[in-house]
N, C-alpha and C positions, 0 to 999 in steps of 0.2 A: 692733521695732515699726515698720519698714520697711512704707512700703505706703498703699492709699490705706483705706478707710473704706468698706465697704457695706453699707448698711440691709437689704438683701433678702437673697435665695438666689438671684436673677436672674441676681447674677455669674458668668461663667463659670470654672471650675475647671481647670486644664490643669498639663501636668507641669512645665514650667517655673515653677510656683510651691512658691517654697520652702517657706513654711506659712502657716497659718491660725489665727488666735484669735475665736476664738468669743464674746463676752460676754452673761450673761444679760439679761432686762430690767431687773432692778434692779441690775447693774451700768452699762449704759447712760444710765439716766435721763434719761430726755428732755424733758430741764427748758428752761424760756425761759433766753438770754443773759442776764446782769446787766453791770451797768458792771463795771472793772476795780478791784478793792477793794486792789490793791498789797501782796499778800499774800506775795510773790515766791516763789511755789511752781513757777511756770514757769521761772526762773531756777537752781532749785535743783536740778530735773529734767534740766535742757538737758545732755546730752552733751555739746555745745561749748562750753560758758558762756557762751551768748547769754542778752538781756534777750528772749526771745520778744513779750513783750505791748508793748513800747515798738516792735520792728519794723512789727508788726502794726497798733500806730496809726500810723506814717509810712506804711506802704503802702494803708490805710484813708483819709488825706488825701492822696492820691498824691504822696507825696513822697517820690519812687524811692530819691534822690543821698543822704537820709538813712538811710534802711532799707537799702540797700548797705555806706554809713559803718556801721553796727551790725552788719551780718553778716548778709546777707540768703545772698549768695551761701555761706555756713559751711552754713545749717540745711538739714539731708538730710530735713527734714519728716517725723521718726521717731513723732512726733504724742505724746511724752511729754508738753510742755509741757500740750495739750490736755486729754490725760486726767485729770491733777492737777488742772485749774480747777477753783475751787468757783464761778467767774462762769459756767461753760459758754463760754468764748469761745472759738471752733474759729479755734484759732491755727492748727495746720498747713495746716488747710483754707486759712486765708487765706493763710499761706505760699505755696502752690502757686497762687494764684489771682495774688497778687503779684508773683509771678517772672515767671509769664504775660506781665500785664500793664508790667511795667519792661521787658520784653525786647521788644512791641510799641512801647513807646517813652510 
């Protein structure tokens, strides 16, 4: 589950892409964020055994030095934790948005 997240068919398609998952609309659901209910299904998904949602809120209060200290630089942003949310909270999304932003400083 390597890879980023596209809504459309806009994205372009080329050989270098190793594959593609398709999800229906009702697998998708495109439901509002809810708070973080500490259900720890992100935790129990993570490939690395990160706390994904606890990074997520240090890199949400930009608090880079802790979301590092937890394993910022581990998460390959494979977007498991994401899919499992019953809150909807686009963890990997903010992974990669995070990294971004710790790495501008």
């Amino acid at each position: 589950m390597m890879g980023s997240c596209q809504s459309g068919l806009e994205a372009p398609v080329s050989r270098e892409l190793a594959g593609l998952i398709a999800l229906s609309r009702s697998e998708v659901r495109r439901t509002a964020e809810t708070p973080c209910i500490g259900c720890g299904r992100c935790v129990s998904a993570c490939p690395w055994s990160l706390a994904p949602v606890e990074i997520y809120k240090a890199l949400e209060h930009r608090r880079f030095a802790e979301a590092e200290e937890a394993g910022l630089a581990e998460c390959t942003e494979c977007g498991c934790c994401a899919y499992v949310c019953p809150a909807r909270i686009p963890l990997a999304a903010g992974m990669r948005r995070g990294k971004s932003a710790a790495a501008r400083g």
